[in-house]
VEXDREN-2710 file (C-alpha; in Angstrom, 1 decimal):
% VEXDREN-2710
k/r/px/py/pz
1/UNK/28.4/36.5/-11.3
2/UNK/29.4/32.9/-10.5
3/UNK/33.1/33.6/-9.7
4/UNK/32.1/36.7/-7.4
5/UNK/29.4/34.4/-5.5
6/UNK/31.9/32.2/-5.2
7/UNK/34.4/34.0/-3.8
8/UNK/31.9/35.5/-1.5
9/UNK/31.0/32.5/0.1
10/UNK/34.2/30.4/-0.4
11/UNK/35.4/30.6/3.2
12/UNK/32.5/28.7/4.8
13/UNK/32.7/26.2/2.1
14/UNK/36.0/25.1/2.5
15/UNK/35.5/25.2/5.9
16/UNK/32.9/22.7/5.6
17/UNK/33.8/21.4/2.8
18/UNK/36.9/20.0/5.2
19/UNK/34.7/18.3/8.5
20/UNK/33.1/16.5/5.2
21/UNK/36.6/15.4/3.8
22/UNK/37.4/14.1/7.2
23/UNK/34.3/11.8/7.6
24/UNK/34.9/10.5/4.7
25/UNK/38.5/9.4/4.6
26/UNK/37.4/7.9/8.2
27/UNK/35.1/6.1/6.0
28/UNK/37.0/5.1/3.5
29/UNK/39.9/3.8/6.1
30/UNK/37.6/1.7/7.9
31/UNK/35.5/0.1/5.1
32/UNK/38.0/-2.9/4.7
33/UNK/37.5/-3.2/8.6
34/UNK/33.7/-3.0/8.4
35/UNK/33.9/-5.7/5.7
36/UNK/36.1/-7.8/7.0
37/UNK/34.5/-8.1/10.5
38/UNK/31.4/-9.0/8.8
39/UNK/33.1/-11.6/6.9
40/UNK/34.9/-13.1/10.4
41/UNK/31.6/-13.5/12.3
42/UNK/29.7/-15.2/9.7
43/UNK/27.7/-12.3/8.6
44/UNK/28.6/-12.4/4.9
45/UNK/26.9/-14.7/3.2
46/UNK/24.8/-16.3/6.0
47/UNK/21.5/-17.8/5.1
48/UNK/18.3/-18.3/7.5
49/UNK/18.2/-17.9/11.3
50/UNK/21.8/-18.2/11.1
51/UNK/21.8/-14.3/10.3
52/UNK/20.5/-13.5/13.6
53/UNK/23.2/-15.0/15.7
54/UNK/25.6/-13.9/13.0
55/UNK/24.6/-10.4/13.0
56/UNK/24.5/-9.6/16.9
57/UNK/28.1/-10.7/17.1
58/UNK/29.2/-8.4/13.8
59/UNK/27.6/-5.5/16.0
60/UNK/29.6/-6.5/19.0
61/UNK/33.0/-6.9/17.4
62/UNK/32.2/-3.9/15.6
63/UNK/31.2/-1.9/18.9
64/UNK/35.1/-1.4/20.0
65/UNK/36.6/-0.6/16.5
66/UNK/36.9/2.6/15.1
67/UNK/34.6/2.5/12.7
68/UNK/32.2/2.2/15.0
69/UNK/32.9/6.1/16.3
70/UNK/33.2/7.4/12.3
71/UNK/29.5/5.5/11.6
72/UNK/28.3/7.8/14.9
73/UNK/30.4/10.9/13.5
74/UNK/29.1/10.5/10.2
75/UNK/25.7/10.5/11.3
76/UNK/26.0/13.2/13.7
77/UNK/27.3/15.2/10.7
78/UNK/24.9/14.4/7.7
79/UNK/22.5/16.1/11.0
80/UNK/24.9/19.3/11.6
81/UNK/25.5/19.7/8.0
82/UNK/22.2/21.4/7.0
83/UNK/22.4/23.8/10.0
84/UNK/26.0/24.6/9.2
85/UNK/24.6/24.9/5.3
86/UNK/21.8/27.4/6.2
87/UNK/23.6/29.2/8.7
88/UNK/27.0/30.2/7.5
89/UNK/26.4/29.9/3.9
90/UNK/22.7/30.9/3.4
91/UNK/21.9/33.3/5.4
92/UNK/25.1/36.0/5.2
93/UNK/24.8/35.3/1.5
94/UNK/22.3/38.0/0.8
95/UNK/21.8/39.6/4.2
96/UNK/25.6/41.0/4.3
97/UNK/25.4/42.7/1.0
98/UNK/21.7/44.2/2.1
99/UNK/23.2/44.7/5.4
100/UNK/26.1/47.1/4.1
101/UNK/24.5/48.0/1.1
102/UNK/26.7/47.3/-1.5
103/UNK/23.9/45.5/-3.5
104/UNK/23.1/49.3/-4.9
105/UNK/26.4/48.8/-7.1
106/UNK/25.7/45.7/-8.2
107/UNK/22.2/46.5/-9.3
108/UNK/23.4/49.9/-11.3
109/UNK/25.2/47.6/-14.0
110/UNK/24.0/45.1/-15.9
111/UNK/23.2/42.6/-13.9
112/UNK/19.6/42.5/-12.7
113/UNK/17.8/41.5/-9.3
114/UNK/16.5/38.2/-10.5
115/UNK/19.6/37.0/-12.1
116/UNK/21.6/38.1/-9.3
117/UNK/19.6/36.2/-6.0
118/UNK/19.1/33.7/-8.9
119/UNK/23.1/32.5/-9.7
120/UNK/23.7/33.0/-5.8
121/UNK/20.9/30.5/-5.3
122/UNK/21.9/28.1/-7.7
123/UNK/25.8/27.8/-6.8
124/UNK/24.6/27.4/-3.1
125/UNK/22.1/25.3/-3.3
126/UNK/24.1/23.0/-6.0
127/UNK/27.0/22.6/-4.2
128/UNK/24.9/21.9/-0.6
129/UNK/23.5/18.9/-2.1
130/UNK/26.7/17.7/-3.5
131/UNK/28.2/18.0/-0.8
132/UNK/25.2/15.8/1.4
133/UNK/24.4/13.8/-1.3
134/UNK/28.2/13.0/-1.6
135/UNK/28.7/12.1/2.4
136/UNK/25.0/10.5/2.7
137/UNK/25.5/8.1/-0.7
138/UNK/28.8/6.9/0.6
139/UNK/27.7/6.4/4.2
140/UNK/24.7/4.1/2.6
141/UNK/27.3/2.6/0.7
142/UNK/29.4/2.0/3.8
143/UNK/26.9/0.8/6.5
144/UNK/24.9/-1.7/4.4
145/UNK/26.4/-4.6/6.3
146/UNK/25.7/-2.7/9.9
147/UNK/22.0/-1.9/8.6
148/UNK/21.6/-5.6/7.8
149/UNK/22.6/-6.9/10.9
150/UNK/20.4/-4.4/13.3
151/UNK/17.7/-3.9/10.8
152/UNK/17.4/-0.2/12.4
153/UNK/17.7/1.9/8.7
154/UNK/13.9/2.5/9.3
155/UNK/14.6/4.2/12.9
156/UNK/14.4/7.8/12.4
157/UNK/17.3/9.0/13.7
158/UNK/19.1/6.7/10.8
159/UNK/16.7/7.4/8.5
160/UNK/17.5/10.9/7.5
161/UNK/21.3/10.1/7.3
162/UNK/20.9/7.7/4.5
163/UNK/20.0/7.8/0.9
164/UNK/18.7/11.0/-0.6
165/UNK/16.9/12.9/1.9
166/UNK/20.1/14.4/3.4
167/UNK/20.4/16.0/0.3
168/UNK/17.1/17.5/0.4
169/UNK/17.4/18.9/4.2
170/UNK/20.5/20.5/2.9
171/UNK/19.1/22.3/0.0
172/UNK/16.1/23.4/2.0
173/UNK/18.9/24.6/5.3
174/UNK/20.4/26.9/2.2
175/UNK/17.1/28.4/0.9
176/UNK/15.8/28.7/4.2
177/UNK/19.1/30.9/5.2
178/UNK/18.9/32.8/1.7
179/UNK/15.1/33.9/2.1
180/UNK/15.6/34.9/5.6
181/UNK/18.6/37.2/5.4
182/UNK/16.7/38.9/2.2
183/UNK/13.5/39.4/4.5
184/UNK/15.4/40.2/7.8
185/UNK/17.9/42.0/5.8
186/UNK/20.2/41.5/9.1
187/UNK/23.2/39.3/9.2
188/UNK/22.7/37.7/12.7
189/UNK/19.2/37.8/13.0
190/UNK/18.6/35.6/10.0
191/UNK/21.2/33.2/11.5
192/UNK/19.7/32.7/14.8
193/UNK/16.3/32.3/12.9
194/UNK/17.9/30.3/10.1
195/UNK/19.0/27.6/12.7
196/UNK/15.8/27.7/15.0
197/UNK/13.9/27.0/11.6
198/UNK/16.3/24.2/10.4
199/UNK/16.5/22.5/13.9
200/UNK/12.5/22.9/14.2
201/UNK/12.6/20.9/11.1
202/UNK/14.8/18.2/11.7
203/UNK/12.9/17.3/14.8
204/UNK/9.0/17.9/13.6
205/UNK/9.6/15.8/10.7
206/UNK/10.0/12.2/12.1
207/UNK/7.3/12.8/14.4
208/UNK/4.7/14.9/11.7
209/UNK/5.8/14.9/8.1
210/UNK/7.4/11.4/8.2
211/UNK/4.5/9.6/9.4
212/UNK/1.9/11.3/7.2
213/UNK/4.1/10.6/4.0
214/UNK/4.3/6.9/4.6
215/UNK/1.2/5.7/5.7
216/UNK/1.8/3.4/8.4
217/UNK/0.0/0.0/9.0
218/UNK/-1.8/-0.7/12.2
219/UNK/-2.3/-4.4/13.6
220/UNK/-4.2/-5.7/16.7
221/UNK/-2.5/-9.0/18.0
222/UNK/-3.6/-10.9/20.9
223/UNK/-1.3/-11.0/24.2
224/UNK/-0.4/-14.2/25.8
225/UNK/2.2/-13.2/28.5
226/UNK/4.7/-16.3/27.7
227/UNK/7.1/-14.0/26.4
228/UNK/9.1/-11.1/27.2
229/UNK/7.4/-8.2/29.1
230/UNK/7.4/-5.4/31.4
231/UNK/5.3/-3.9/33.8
232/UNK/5.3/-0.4/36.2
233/UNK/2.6/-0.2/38.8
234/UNK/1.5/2.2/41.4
235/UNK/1.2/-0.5/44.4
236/UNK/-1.1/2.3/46.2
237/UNK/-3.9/2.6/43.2
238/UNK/-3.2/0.1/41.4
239/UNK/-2.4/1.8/38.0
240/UNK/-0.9/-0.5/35.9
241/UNK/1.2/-0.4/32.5
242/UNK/2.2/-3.2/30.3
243/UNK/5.3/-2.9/27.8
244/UNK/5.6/-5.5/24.9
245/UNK/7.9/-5.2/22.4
246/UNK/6.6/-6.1/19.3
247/UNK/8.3/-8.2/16.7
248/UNK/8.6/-6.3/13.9
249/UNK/12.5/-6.5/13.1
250/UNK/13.7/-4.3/10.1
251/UNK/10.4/-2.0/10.7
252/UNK/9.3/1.5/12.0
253/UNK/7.2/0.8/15.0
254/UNK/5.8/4.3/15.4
255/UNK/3.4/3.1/18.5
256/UNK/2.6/0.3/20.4
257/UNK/0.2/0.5/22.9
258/UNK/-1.7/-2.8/25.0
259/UNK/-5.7/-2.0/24.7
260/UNK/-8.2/-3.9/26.2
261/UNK/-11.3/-5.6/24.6
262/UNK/-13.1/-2.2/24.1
263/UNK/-10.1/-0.8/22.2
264/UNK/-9.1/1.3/25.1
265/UNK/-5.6/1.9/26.7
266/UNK/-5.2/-0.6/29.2
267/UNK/-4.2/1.4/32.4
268/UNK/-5.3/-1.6/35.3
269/UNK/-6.4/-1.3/38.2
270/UNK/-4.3/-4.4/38.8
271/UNK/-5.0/-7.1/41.5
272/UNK/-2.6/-6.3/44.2
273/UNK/-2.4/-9.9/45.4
274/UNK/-1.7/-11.1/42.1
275/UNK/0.4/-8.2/41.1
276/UNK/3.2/-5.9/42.6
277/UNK/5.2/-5.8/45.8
278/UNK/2.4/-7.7/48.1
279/UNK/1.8/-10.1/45.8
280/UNK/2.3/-14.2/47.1
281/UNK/3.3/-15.8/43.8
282/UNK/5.8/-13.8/42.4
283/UNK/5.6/-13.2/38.8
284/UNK/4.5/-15.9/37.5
285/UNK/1.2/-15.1/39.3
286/UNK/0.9/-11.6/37.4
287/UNK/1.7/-13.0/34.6
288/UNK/-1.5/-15.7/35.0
289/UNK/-3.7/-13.1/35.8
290/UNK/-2.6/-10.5/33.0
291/UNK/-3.1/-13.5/30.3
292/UNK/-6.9/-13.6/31.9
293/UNK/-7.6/-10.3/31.2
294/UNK/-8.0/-10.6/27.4
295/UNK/-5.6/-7.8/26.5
296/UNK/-4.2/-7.2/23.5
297/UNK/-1.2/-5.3/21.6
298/UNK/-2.1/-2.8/19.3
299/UNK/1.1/-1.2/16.9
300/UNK/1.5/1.5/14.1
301/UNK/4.0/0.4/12.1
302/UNK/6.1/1.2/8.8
303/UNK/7.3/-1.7/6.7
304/UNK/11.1/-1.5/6.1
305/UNK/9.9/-2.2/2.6
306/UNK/9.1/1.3/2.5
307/UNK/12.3/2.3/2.5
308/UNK/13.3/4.0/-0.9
309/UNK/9.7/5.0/-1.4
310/UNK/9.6/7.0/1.5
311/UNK/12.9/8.4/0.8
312/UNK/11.8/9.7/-2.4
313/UNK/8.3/11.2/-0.8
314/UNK/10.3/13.1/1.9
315/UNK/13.2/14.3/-0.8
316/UNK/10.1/15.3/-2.8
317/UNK/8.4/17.3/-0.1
318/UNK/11.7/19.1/1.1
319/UNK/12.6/19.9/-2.9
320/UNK/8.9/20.8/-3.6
321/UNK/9.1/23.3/-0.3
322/UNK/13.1/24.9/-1.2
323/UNK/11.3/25.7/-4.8
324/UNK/8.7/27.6/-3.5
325/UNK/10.9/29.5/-1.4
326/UNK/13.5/30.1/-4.1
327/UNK/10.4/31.3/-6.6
328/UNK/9.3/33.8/-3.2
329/UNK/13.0/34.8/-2.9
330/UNK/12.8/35.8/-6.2
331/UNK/9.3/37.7/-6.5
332/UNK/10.9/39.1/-3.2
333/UNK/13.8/40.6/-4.4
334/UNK/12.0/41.8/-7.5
335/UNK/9.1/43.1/-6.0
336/UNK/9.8/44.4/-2.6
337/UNK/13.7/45.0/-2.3
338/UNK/14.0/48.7/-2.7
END
């Protein structure tokens, strides 16, 4: 059973099993650059505020090289990977064989139902999550000195193509694929809907699953205009909105929002002769008469301390869900294939 589900779906593996051996050889080529540009601008080993200054100018010289493009292409594959996973390996798995019906002969010898989905979705699954585990562990591995200097490995779109939960997206892409094509029972119907489910995921988690799972902070700071800011304002009603970035280097600001004394979103109505285009003083003006308006900055944060923790809880919740689909596969193709 192994060898024949293996040689079933050994096409698309290679295939992708080759976009994964060309990320990481660009990887593995650059590495001595990535290190040794960190080392040239005083990254390695700085100490203090000296990190900073050292750190933006890493980024820089790093900007034209080409590790720079394999660190984007890496990423942008650790995100393709689980479509490609549920898509061409998943979902034609099971749905082909249904499709054309050749699943009759396998079930009139030995082998029976459960065994049968159950070796297809153990090699699949197994070798998805070597396969991310092996490109997200080594792109960790790679970029620790680029995620030290921008302290961005919190920011969602990096989040997911670091550590472990790449391997948990991947798993899920294949079970997704597997339970489809068994349901639909079609071979491009359960792609199309393998890869609207998969892509739905990837872009509801950072903004519903990830936040639940890691409990972000909130904190109400007082505003005092003497630093950086930014402003848009309808000069006709007056509507105004105040941008702060808050300073939360190496965290996950997930909202910041300027409130007013009464908690609420503070919207204006500005004073056009203090603020906008009729305004005498200039800026400094608005800025005086924005400090007077006791406003404040509330933000919803994640601590980058979080990091490994939340990693675990999102791997957990995307191994917990590929179970319970693999468990329904099975009752599936027990119960209801006839």
């Amino acid at each position: 059973m192994i060898w024949m589900t293996w040689r079933q779906f050994r096409t698309p593996t290679l295939a992708t099993g080759g976009l994964l051996l060309v990320v990481l050889g660009g990887l593995t080529l650059t590495w001595a650059e990535v290190t040794e540009l960190a080392k040239q601008t005083g990254y390695t080993g700085c100490q203090g505020d000296a990190c900073l200054a050292a750190g933006e100018a890493f980024l820089q010289a790093l900007q034209p090289k080409w590790a720079n493009e394999f660190h984007i292409a890496a990423i942008a594959a650790l995100y393709l990977l689980p479509a490609l996973v549920g898509i061409f390996w998943g979902a034609p798995l099971v749905a082909r064989e249904l499709e054309s019906g050749t699943y009759r002969m396998v079930f009139s010898q030995s082998v029976s139902r459960v065994r049968w989905l159950l070796v297809k979705l153990a090699v699949g699954a197994g070798a998805a999550a070597l396969g991310a585990g092996l490109l997200s562990l080594v792109l960790t591995e790679w970029a620790q000195p680029i995620d030290g200097a921008s302290a961005d490995r919190m920011n969602p779109l990096v989040f997911a193509a670091r550590g472990i939960v790449a391997i948990g997206y991947a798993t899920l892409a294949f079970v997704v694929g597997v339970f489809t094509g068994l349901v639909l029972r079609r071979t491009l119907a359960a792609m199309a809907v393998t890869l609207l489910v998969v892509v739905g995921l990837q872009i509801a988690a950072p903004f519903v699953v990830r936040p639940w799972l890691a409990q972000p902070v909130t904190t109400v700071t007082r505003l005092t205009f003497d630093g950086d800011f930014g402003i848009s304002m309808n000069p006709d009603t007056g509507h105004m909105t105040v941008h702060v970035e808050p300073e939360r280097r190496g965290d996950w600001v997930v909202s910041s929002t300027t409130i007013t004394s009464t908690g609420a979103e503070f919207s204006g109505p500005a004073d056009v002769t203090q603020c906008g285009p009729r305004a005498s003083g200039g800026r400094e003006t608005c800025q005086r008469w924005l400090g007077q308006q006791n406003l404040s900055l509330k933000v919803t944060y994640v601590s980058g301390s979080k990091f490994w923790g939340l990693q675990w809880r999102e791997f957990g919740v995307l191994f917990a869900v590929a179970v319970v689909l693999s468990l329904l596969s099975l009752w599936w193709v027990r119960r209801r294939l006839v």
